[in-house]
KOLDOKE-946503 format. One line per 5 residues: for each residue x negated, y, z negated of N, C-alpha, C. Coordinates in nm, 2 decimals. Atoms other than C-alpha are relative to their C-alpha. Layout:
BEGIN
X Y Z X Y Z X Y Z; ...
REM end
This chain:
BEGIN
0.13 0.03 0.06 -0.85 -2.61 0.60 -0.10 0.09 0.06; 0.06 -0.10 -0.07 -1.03 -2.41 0.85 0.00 0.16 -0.03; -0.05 -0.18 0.07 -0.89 -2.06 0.72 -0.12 0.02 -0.17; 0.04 0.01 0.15 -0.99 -2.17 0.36 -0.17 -0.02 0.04; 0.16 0.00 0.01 -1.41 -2.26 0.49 0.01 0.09 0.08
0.06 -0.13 -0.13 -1.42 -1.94 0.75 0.01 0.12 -0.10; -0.02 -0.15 0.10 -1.29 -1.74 0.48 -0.08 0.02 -0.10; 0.09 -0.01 0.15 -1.48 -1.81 0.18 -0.19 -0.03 0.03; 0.11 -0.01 -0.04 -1.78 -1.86 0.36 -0.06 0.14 0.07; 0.03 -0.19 0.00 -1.77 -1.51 0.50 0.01 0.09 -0.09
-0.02 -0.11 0.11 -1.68 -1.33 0.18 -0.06 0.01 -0.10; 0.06 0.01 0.12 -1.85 -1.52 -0.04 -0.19 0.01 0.02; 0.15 0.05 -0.04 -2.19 -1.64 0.11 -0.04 0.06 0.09; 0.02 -0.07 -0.04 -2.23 -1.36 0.36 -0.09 0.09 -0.04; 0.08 -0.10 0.03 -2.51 -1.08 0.29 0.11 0.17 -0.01
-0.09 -0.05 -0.02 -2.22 -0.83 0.34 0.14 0.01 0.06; -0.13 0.06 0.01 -1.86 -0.77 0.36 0.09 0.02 0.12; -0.07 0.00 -0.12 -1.65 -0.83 0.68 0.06 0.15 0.04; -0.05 -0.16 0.00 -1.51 -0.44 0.60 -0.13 0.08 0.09; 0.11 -0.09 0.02 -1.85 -0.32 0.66 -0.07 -0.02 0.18
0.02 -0.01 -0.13 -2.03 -0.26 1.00 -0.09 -0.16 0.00; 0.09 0.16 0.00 -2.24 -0.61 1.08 -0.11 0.05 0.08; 0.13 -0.02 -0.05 -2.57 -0.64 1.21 -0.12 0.07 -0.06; 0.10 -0.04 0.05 -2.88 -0.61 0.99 -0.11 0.08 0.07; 0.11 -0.10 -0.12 -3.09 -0.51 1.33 0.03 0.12 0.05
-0.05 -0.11 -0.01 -2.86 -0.25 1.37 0.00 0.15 -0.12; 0.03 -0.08 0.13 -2.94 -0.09 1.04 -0.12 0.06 -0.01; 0.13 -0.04 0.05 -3.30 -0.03 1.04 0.01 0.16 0.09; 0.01 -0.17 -0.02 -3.25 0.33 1.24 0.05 0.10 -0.10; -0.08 -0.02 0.02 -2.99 0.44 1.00 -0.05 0.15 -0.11
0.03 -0.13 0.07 -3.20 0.66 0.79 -0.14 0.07 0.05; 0.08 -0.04 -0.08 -3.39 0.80 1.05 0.09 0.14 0.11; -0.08 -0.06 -0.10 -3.36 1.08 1.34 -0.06 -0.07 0.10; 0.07 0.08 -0.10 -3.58 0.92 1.59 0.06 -0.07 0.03; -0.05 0.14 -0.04 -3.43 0.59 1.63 0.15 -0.01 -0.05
-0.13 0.01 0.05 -3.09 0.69 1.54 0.11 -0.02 0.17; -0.09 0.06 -0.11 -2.76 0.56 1.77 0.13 -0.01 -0.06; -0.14 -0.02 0.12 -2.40 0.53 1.74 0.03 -0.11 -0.05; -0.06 0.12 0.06 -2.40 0.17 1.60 -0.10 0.02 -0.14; 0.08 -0.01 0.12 -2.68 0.29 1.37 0.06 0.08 -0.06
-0.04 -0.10 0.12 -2.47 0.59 1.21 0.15 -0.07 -0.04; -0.10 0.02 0.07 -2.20 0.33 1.16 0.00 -0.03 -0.14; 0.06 0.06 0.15 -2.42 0.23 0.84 0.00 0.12 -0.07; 0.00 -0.12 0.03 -2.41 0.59 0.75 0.02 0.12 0.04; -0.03 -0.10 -0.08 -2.19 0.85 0.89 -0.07 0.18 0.01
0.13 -0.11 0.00 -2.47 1.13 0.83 -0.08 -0.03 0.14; 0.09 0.02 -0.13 -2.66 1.00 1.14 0.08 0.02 0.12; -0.08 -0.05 -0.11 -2.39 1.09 1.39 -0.01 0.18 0.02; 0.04 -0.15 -0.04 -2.51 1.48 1.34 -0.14 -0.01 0.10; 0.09 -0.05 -0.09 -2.80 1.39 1.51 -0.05 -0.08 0.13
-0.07 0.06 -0.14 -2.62 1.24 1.83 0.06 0.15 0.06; -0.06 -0.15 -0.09 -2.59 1.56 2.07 -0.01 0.01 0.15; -0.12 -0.01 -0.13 -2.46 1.41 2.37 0.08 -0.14 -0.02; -0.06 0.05 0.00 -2.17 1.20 2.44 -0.07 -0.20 -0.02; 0.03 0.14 0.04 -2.23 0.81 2.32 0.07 -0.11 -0.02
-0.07 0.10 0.00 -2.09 0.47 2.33 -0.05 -0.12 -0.01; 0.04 0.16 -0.03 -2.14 0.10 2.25 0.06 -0.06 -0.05; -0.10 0.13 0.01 -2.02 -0.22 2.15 -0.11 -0.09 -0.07; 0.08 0.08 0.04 -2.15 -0.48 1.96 0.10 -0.15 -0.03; -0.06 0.10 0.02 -2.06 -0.88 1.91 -0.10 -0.07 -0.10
0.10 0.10 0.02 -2.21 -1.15 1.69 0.14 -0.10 -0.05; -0.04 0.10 0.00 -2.10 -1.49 1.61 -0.06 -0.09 -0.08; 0.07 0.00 0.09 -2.18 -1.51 1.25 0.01 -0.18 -0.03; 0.05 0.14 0.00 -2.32 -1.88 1.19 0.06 -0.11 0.11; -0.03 0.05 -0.09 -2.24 -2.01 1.49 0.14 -0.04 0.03
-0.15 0.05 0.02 -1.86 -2.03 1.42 0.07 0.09 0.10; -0.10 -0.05 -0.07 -1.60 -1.94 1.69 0.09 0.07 -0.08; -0.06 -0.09 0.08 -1.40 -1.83 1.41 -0.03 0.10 -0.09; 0.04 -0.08 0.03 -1.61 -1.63 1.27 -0.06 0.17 0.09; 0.04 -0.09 -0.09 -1.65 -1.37 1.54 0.02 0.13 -0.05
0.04 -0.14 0.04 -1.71 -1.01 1.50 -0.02 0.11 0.13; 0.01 -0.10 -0.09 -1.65 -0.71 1.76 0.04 0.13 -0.06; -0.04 -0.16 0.05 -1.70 -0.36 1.71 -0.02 0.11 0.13; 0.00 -0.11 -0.12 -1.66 -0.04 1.95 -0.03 0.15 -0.06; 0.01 -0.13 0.05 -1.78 0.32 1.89 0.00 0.03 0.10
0.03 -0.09 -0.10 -1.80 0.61 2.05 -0.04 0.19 -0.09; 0.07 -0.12 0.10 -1.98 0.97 1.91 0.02 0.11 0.13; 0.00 -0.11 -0.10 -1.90 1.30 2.08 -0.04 0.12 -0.07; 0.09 -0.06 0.10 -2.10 1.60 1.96 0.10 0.10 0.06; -0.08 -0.14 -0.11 -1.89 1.93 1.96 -0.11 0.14 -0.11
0.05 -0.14 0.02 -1.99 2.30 1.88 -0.03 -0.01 -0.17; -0.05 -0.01 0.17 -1.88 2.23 1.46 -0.10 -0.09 0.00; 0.01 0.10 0.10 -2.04 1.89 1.41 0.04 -0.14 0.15; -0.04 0.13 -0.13 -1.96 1.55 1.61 0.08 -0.11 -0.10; -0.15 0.07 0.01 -1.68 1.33 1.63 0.02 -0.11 0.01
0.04 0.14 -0.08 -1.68 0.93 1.62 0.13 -0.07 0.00; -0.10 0.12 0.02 -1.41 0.67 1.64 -0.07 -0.12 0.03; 0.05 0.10 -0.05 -1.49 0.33 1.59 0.15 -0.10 -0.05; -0.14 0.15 -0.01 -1.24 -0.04 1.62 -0.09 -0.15 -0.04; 0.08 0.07 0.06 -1.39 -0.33 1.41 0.13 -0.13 0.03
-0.10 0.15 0.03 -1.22 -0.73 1.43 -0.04 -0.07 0.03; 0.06 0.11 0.05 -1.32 -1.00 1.28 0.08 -0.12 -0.02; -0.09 0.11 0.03 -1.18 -1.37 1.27 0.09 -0.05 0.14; -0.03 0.02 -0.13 -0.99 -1.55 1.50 0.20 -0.03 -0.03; -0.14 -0.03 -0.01 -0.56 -1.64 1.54 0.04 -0.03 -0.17
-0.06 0.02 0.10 -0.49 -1.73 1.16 -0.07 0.09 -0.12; 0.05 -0.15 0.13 -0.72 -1.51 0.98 -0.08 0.11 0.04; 0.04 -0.10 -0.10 -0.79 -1.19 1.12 -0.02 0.15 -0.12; -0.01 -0.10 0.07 -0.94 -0.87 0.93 0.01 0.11 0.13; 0.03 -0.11 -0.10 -0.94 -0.47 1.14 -0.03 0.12 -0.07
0.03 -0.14 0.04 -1.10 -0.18 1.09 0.04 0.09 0.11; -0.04 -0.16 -0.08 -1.00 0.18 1.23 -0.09 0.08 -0.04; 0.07 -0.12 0.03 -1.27 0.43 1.19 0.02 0.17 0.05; -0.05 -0.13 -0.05 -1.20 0.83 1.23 -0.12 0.05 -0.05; 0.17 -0.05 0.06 -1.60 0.99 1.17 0.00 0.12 0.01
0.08 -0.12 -0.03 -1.72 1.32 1.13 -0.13 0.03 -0.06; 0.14 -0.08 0.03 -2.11 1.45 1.11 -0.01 0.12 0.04; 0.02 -0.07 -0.04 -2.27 1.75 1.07 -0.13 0.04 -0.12; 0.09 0.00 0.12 -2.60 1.93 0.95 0.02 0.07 -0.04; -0.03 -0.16 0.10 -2.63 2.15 0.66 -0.16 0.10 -0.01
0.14 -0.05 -0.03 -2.96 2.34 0.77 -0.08 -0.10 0.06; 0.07 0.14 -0.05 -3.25 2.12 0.86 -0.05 -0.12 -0.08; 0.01 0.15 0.09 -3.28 1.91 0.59 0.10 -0.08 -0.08; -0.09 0.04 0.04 -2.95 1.81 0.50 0.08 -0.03 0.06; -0.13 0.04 -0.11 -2.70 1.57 0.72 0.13 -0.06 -0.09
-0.12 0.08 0.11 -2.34 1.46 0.57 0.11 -0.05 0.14; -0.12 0.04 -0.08 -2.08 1.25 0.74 0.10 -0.10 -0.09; -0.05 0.08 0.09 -1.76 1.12 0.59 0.11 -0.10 0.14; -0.13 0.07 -0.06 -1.47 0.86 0.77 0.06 -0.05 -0.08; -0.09 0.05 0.05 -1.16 0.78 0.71 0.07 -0.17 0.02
0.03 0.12 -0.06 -1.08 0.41 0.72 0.18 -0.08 -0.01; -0.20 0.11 0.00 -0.72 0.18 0.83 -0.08 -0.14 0.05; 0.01 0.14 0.05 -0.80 -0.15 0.68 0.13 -0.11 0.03; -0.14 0.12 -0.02 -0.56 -0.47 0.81 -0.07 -0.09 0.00; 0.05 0.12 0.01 -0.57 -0.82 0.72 0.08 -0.06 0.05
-0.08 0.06 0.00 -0.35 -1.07 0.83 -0.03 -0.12 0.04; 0.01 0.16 0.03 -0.33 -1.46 0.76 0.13 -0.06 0.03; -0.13 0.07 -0.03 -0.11 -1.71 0.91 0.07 -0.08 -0.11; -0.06 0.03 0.09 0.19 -1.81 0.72 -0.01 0.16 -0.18; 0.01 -0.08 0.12 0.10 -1.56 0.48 0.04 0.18 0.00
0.04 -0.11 -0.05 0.14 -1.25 0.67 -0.07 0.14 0.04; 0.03 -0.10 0.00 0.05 -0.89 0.72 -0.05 0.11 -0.11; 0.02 -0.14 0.12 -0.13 -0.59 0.49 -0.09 0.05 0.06; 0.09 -0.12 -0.12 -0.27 -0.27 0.56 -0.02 0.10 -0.13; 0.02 -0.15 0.08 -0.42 0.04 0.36 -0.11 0.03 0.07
0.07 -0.11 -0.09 -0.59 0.36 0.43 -0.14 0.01 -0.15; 0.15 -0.06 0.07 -0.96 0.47 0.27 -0.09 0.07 0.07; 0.11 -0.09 -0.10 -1.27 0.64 0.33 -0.14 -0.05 -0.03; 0.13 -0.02 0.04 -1.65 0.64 0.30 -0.08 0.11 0.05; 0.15 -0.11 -0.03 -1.96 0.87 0.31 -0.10 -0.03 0.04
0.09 0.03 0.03 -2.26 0.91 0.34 -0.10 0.17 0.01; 0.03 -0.09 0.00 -2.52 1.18 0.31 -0.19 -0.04 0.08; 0.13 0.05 -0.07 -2.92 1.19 0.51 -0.07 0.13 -0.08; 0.06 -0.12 -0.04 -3.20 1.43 0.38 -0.16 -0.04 0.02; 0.17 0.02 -0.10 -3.52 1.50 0.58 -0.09 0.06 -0.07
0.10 0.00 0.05 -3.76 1.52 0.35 -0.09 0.09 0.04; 0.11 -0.07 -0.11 -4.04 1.57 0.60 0.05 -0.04 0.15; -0.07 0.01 -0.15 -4.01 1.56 1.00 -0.01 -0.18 0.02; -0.02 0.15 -0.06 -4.10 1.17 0.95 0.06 -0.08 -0.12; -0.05 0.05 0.10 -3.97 1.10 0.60 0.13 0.04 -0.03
-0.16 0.03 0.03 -3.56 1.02 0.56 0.02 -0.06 -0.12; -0.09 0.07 0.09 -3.35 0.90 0.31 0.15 0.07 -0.03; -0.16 -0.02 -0.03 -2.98 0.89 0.26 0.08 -0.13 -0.15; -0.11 0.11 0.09 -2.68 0.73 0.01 0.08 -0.05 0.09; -0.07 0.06 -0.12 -2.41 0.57 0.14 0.17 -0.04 -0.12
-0.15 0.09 0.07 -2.00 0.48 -0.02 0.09 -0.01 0.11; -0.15 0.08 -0.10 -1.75 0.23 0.11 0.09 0.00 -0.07; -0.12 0.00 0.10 -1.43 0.27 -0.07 -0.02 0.02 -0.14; 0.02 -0.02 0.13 -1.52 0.45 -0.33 0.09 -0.01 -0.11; -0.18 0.01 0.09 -1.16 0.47 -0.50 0.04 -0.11 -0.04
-0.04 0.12 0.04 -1.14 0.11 -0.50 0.09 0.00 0.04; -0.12 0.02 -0.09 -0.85 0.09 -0.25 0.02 -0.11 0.00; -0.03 0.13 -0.04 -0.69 -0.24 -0.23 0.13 0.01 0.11; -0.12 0.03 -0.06 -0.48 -0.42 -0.01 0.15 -0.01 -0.06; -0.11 0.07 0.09 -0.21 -0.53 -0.26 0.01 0.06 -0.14
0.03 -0.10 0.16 -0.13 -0.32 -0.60 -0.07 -0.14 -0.10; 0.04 0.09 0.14 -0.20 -0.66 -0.80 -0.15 -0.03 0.02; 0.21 0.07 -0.05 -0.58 -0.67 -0.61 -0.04 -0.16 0.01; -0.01 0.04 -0.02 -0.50 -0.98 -0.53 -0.09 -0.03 0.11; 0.04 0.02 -0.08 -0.67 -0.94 -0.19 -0.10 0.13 0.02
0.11 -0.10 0.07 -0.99 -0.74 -0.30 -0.08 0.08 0.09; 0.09 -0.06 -0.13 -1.15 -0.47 -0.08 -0.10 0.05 -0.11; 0.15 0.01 0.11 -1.55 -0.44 -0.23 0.02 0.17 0.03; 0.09 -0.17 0.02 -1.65 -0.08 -0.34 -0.15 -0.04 0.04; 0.18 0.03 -0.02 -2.03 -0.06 -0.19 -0.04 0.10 0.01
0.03 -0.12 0.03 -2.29 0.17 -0.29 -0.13 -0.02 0.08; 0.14 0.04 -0.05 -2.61 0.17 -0.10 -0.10 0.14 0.05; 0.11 -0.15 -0.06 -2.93 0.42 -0.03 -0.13 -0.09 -0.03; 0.08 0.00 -0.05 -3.22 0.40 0.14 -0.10 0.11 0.03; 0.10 -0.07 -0.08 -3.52 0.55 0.31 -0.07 -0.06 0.14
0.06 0.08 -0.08 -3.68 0.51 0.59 -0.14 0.09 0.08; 0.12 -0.09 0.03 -4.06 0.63 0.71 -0.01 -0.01 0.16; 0.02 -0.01 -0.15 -4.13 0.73 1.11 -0.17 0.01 -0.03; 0.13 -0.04 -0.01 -4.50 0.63 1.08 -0.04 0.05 0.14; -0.01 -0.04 -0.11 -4.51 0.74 1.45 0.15 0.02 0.07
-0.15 -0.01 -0.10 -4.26 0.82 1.73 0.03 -0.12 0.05; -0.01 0.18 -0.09 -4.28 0.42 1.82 0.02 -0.05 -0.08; 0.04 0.14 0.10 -4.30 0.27 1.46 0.08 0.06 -0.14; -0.10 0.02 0.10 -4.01 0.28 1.19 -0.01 -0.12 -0.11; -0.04 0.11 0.12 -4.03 0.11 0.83 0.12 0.09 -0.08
-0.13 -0.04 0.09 -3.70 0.14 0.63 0.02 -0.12 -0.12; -0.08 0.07 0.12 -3.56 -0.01 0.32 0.14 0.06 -0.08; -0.10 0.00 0.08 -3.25 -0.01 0.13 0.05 -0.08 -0.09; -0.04 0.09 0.12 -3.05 -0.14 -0.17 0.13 0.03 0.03; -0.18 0.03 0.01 -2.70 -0.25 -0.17 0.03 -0.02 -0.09
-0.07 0.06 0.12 -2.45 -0.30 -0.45 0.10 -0.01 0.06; -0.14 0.06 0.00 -2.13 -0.43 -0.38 0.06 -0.06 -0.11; -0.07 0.05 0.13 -1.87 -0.48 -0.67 0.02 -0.14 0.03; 0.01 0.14 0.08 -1.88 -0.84 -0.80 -0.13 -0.07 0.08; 0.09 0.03 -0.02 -2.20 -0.90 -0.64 -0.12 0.04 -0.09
0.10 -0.06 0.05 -2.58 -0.87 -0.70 -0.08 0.11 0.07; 0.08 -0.09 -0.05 -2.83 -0.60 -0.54 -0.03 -0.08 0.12; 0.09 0.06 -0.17 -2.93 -0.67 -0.20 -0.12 0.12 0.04; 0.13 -0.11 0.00 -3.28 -0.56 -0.11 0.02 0.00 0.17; 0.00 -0.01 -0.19 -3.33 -0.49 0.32 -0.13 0.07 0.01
0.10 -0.08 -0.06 -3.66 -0.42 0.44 -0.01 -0.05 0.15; 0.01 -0.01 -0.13 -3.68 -0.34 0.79 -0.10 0.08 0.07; 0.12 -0.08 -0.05 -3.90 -0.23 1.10 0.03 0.01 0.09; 0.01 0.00 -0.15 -3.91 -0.13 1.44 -0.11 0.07 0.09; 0.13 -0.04 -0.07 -4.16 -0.10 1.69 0.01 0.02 0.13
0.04 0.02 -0.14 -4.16 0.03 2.06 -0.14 -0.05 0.06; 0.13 0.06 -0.07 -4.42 -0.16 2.25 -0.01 0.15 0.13; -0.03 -0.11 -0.17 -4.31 0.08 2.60 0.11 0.01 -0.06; -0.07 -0.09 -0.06 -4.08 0.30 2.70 0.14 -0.07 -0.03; -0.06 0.10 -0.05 -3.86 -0.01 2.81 0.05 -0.11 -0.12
-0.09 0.16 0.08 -3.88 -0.26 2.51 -0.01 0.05 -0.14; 0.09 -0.03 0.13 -3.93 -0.26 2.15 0.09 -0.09 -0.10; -0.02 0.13 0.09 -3.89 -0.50 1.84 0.11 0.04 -0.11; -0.07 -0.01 0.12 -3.68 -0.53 1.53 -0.03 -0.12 -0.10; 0.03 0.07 0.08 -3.78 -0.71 1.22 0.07 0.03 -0.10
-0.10 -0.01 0.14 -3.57 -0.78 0.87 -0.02 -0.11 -0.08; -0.02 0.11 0.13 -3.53 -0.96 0.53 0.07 0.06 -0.09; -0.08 -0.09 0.11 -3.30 -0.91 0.29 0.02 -0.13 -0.08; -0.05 0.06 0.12 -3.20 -1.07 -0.03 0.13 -0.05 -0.07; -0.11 0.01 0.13 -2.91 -1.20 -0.26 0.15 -0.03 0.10
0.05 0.07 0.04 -2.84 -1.37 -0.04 -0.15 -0.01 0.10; 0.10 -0.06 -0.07 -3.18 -1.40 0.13 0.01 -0.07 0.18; -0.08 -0.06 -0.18 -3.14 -1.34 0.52 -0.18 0.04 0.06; 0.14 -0.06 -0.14 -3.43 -1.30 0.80 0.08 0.01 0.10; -0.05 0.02 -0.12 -3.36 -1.18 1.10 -0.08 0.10 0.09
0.07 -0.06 -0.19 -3.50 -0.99 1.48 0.05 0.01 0.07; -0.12 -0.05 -0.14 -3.39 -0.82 1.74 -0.15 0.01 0.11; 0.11 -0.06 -0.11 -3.54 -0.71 2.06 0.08 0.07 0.07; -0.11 -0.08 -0.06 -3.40 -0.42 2.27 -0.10 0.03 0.15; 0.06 -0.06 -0.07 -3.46 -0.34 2.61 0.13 0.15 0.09
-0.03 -0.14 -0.08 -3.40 0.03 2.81 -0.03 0.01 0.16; 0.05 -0.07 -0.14 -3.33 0.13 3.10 0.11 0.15 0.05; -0.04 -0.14 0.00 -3.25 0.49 3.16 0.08 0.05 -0.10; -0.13 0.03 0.06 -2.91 0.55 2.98 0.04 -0.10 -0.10; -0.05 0.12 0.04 -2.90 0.19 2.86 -0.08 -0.09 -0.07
0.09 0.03 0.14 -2.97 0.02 2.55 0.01 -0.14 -0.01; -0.09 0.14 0.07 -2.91 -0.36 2.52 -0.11 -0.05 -0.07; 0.08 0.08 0.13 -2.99 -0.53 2.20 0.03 -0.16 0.00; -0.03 0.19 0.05 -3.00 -0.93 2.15 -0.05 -0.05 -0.14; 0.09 0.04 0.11 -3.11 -1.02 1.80 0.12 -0.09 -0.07
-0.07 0.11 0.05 -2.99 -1.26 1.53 -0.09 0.00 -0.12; 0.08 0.00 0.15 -3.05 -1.34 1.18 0.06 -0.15 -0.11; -0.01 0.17 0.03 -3.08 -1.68 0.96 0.03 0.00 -0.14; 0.01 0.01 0.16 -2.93 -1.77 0.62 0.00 -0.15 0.00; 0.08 0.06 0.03 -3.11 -2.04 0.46 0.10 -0.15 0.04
-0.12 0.13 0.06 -2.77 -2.27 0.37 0.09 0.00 0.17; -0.13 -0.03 -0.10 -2.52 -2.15 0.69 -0.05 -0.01 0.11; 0.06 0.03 -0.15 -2.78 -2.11 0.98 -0.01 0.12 0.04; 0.04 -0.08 -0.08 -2.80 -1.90 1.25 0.08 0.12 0.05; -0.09 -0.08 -0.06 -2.62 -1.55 1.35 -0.01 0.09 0.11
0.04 -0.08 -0.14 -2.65 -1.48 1.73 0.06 0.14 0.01; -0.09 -0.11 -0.05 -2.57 -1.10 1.84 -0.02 0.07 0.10; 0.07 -0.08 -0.10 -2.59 -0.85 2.09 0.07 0.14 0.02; -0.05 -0.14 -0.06 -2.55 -0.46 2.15 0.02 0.01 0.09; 0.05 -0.11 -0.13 -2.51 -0.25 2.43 0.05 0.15 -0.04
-0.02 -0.15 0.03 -2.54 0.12 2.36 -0.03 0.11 0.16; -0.02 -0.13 -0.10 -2.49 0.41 2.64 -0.04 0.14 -0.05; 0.03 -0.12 0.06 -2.69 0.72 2.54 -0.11 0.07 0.09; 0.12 -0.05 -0.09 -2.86 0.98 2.69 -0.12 0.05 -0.05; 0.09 -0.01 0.11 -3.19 1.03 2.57 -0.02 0.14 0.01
-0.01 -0.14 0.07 -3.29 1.31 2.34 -0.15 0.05 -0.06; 0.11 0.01 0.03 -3.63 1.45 2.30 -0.03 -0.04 -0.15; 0.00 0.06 0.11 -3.54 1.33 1.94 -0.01 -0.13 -0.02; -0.09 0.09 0.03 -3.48 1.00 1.98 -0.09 -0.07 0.10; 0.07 0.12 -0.09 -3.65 0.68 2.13 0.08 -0.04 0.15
-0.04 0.02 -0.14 -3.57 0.59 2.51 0.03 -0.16 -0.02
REM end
C-alpha cells in the first residue's frame, strides 16, 4: 500500500517529474550567467558553458516529509579547452520503488550570445515484485544573452518520447520549458519560466534571488498547477556554497532540502 501512495503522490500531485532535476530554489539561476552553478545547469544544460573551473555538489530533499520519498542527486562540471563536461547520478524512492538517473552533459558557447548544452540520459525504475527496466534518452537546452543582464533559454526532456516499456505502460513525460531571467544588479535576480509536461497543465515559476553580503543571500518562489511556494537561503564561505530551502504544496505539506556546492568563484558569478 505504501508503494501505491509514494508513487502516485509523486507523479501525480508533484509540481514536476521524479525524471527531472528537483529543487525549485535550485532553478532560479538557470537562465542566468551570474548566479549560475552546477545544480543550476542541471535545469538547463546551456549553463554548464559558463562554469570555467572544476565544480561539484550534491543535493537532498525529502519531498513532503516522507522517508520514502527521498531524493539525492550528485554533479560534477569540468570545463575543458572545447566546452565542459558534466556527469550527474539522480535516485529517488526508497527499497520497493526506486527510480535512477545517469546524466553524461556537454556545454559550450557559440560566440557571446549563444550557449547550448545537450545530455544523454540512463533512465531505471525498479519496483518490488515487479522488477527491473531501463532505457537510454536525451535532453537540451539552449541560453541566449540578450543583453549582459538579460537571459533566456528553452529547455527538452525526452523529446522522442522514450519509454520504459514498448506498450508505455510505465510513461516517461516529454517536458518542454523556457524561461528568462533578468540580473537587475550583480546581487538581485528575477526569473520566470513555463513548463509543459505531456498529460499535464502549464506550470508558471516565478523566482528571485538576492545577495544581502558576500556570505548570504535569499531565494524566493511560486509556481503553479500545482501551486507551490517555496525559499531557500544560501550561505558562502570561500569555495563553499550550502543551501537549505524548502517549499510547500497546499494539500501534501512541506519539502525540506539542502545543497552543498564546491566552486571557485568567477569574476562572473556570485561568491
Amino acid at each position: 500500500m505504501c508503494t501505491v501512495v509514494c508513487t502516485l503522490g509523486t507523479l501525480l500531485l508533484y509540481a514536476q517529474s521524479v525524471w527531472l532535476p528537483a529543487g525549485p530554489q535550485q532553478a532560479v539561476g538557470a537562465y542566468s550567467v551570474q548566479f549560475q552553478h552546477v545544480l543550476t545547469a542541471q535545469h538547463n544544460q546551456a549553463g554548464l558553458a559558463h562554469l570555467d573551473h572544476f565544480t561539484a555538489g550534491v543535493y537532498t530533499e525529502r519531498r513532503f516529509m516522507l522517508q520514502a520519498l527521498n531524493l539525492y542527486t550528485a554533479a560534477v562540471a569540468l570545463p575543458t579547452a572545447s566546452g565542459t563536461f558534466g556527469l550527474s547520478v539522480q535516485h529517488f524512492g526508497y527499497s520497493a520503488f526506486q527510480q535512477q538517473k545517469l546524466g553524461f552533459a556537454y556545454g559550450r558557447t557559440l560566440g557571446s550570445k549563444v550557449s547550448i548544452g545537450v545530455q544523454a540520459d540512463y533512465l531505471a525504475m525498479s519496483m518490488q515484485q515487479y522488477g527491473r527496466a531501463a532505457t537510454v534518452s536525451f535532453e537540451a537546452g539552449c541560453l541566449l544573452h540578450i543583453t549582459p543582464q538579460l537571459h533566456a533559454g528553452i529547455h527538452a526532456f525526452n523529446p522522442a518520447g522514450q519509454q520504459l516499456y514498448k506498450d508505455a505502460q510505465e510513461a516517461i513525460p516529454v517536458v518542454y520549458s523556457a524561461g528568462a531571467g533578468y540580473e537587475v544588479s550583480p546581487d538581485f535576480l528575477l526569473s520566470a519560466s513555463l513548463i509543459r509536461e505531456s498529460d499535464r497543465g502549464l506550470t508558471t515559476r516565478l523566482m528571485c534571488a538576492y545577495r544581502v553580503m558576500p556570505q548570504l543571500s535569499f531565494q524566493l518562489g511560486i509556481a503553479t498547477d500545482p501551486q507551490q511556494s517555496g525559499g531557500g537561503i544560501s550561505f558562502s564561505w570561500q569555495a563553499l556554497r550550502i543551501f537549505i530551502s524548502g517549499s510547500y504544496h497546499p494539500q501534501l505539506g512541506i519539502s525540506p532540502a539542502t545543497a552543498i556546492v564546491w566552486q571557485v568563484k568567477t569574476k562572473n558569478q556570485l561568491p
